[in-house]
N, C-alpha and C positions, 0 to 999 in steps of 0.2 A: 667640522671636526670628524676625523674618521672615525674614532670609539663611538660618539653620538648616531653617527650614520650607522653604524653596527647594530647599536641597542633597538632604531628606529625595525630594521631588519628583522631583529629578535621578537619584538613585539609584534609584528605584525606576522611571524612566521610562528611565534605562539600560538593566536586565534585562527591560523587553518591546521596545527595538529592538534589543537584541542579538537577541533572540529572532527575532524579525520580520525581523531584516536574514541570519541565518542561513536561515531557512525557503525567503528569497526567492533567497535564492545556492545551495541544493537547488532552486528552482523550475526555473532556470536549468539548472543540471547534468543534471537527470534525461535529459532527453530525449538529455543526451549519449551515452547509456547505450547507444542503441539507435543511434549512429551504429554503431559497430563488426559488430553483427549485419547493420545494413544496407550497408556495405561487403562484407562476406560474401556475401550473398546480389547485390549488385551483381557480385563477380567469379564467383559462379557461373553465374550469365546468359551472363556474357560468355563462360565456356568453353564453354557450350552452344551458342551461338550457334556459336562459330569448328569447333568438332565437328562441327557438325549444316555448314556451309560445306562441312569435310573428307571430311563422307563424302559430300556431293553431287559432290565432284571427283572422288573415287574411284568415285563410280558413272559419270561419264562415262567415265571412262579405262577401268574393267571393261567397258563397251558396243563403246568403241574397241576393247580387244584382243579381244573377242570376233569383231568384224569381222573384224579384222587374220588372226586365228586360223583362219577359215572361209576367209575368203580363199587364206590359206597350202596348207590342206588340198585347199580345192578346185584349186589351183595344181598341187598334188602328185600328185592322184589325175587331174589332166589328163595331167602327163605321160610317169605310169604307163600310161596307156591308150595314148597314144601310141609307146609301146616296141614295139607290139603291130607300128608298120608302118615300123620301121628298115630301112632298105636299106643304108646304110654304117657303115664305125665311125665315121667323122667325127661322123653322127647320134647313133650309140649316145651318144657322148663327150658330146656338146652337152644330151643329153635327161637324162642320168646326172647332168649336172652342177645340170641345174634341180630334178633328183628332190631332189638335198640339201642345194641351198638353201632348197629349199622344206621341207624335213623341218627343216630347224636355225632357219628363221624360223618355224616353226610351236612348234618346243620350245620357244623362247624365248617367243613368245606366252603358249604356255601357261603359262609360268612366271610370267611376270608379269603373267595374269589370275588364276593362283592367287594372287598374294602380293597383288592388290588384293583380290581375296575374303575372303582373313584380316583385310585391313585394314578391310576394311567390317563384316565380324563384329565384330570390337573396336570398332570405333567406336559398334556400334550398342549393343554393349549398354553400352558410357563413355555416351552421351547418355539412355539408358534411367537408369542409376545418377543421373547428371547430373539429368533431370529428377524423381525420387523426391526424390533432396535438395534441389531448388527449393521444390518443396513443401511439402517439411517445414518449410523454414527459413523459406518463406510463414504457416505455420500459427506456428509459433514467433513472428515477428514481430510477427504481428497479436494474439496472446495478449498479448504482453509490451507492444505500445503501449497495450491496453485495462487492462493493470492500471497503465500510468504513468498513462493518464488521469485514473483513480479516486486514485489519491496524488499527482497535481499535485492534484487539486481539493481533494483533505482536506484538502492545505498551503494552500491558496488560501483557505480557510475558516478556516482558523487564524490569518492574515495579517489577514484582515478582524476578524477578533476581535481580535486585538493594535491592530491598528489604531485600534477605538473605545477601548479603553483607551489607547490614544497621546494621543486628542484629549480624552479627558476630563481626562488632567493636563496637557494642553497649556494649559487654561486658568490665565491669570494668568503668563503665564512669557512671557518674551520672544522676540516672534520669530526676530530676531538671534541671539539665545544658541540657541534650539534649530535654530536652521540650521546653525550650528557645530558643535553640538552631535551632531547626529545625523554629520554630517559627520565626524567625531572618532572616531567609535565605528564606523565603518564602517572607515575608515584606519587603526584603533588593537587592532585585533582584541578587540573588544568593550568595549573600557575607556577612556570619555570624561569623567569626574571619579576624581579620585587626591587621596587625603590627603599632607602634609604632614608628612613626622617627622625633624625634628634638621635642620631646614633643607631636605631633600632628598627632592625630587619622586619619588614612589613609580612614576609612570609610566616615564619615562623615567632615571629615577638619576642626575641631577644635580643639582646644588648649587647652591641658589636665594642670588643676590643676598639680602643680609642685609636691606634696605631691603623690597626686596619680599617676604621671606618673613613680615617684619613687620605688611604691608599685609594676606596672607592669614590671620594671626594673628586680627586686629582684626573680620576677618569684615564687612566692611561692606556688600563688594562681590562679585561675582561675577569673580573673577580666573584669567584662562587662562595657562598653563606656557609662558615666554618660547621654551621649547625643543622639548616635544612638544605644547604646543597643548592640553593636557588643562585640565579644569577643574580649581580645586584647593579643599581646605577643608584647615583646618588640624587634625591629631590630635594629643593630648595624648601626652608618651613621659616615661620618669622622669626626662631630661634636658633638660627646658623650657625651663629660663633659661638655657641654655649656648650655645643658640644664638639667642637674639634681644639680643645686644649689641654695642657697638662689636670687643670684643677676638677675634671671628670675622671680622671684616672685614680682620686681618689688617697688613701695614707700611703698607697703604691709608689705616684711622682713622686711622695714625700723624700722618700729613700735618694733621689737625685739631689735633693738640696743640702745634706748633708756634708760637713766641709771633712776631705780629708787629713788633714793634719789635726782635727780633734779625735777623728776616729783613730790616728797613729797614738797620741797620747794617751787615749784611752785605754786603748792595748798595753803599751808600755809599763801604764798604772798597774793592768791586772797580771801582768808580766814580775813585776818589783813584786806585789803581795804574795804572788803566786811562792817568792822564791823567800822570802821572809819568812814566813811559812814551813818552809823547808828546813831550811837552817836551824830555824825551833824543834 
């Protein structure tokens, strides 16, 4: 039977674009893989960078209190030497006073050329650490993009093989249908023809119009699921004839057994009252 040889077509041309449309949605993915190492290695930069900033601030301001520092001292030891030719106390008072100011701007310098010195030690060996793990995560990176390379390409090769087996059953089938088709099994997670049992589309699980589950019975035609869009063929179950008849269609066939010439008198009935009615 030609429809049967068709559906066998369908089915077997399913499981290589499942195949295919999988591989290709890995194709995709992979390289996501290496965003994350490369955000990584993006915010290590950046603290190296703002590090390697920090300690060049701290090397200026170490320069400055260095200055400052010598300054101080030579300040100090000016007018130390100077005591040497005090004539009044008034002097003593005025030279005593600059001795320690000059002595407490000098502590202070040195205190806080010591505490940039620590901070520049730390710093340098954070950006030493810093740039080792650049490195590394440079060597890591470049490893891991050379072995995505090599399994995007194996996948890419496998794609092109599914591929010619796509176009050799492609022949004789409709374009239409496989545009859908492949369409269907991309949207459907891998499942674009569904049988048919006891009325009710195996895709989506609902309950086919009796008329049309009929149509799919007969196999004439290539018929897609009013609801998920799947192909359908029909499968035989031990309850065959249960559901291809009027009494599954429920108080709906009922409306066909209904005799016309009671429904004419009926009318007529409400017809006479309607005009009885009237006349009153």
């Amino acid at each position: 039977m030609v429809i049967e040889a068709m559906f066998d077509k369908l089915r077997t041309l399913q499981e290589i674009l499942s195949e295919k449309i999988k591989l290709e949605h890995e194709v995709e993915e992979i390289p996501k893989i290496l965003v994350t190492q490369e955000e990584l290695l993006a915010r290590l930069k950046k603290t190296f960078i703002d590090k390697n900033l920090e300690f060049e601030k701290c090397r200026v301001a170490e320069t400055e209190y260095k200055a400052l520092l010598e300054e101080a001292e030579a300040m100090r030891e000016k007018s130390e030497k100077n005591m040497d030719g005090v004539n009044s106390q008034r002097e003593y008072e005025a030279l005593d006073k600059e001795i320690r100011d000059a002595a407490d701007r000098e502590q202070q310098y040195r205190k806080d050329l010591q505490r940039e010195e620590r901070v520049i030690t730390d710093l340098a060996e954070q950006i030493k650490q810093s740039e080792a793990l650049i490195d590394q995560q440079e060597k890591e990176l470049e490893e891991r993009r050379r072995g995505i390379e090599a399994e995007v390409a194996e996948k890419q090769a496998e794609i092109e093989r599914l591929k010619e087996e796509e176009r050799s059953l492609n022949a004789g089938l409709d374009p239409e249908v496989l545009f859908k088709f492949e369409r269907i099994i991309r949207n459907k997670m891998g499942r674009g023809i569904v049988a048919i049992k006891g009325g009710v589309c195996m895709g989506c699980h609902m309950v086919l119009p009796v008329q049309f589950a009929n149509l799919v019975h007969q196999g004439e035609d290539i018929l897609f699921c009013p609801y998920c869009s799947r192909i359908l063929y029909y499968e035989d179950t031990d309850q065959e004839g249960d559901y291809f008849n009027n009494e599954d269609a429920g108080s709906l066939s009922d409306l066909d057994d209904i005799d016309e010439d009671e429904y004419d008198d009926e009318a007529e009935d409400e017809e006479s009252s309607a005009g009885m009615e009237y006349e009153e």
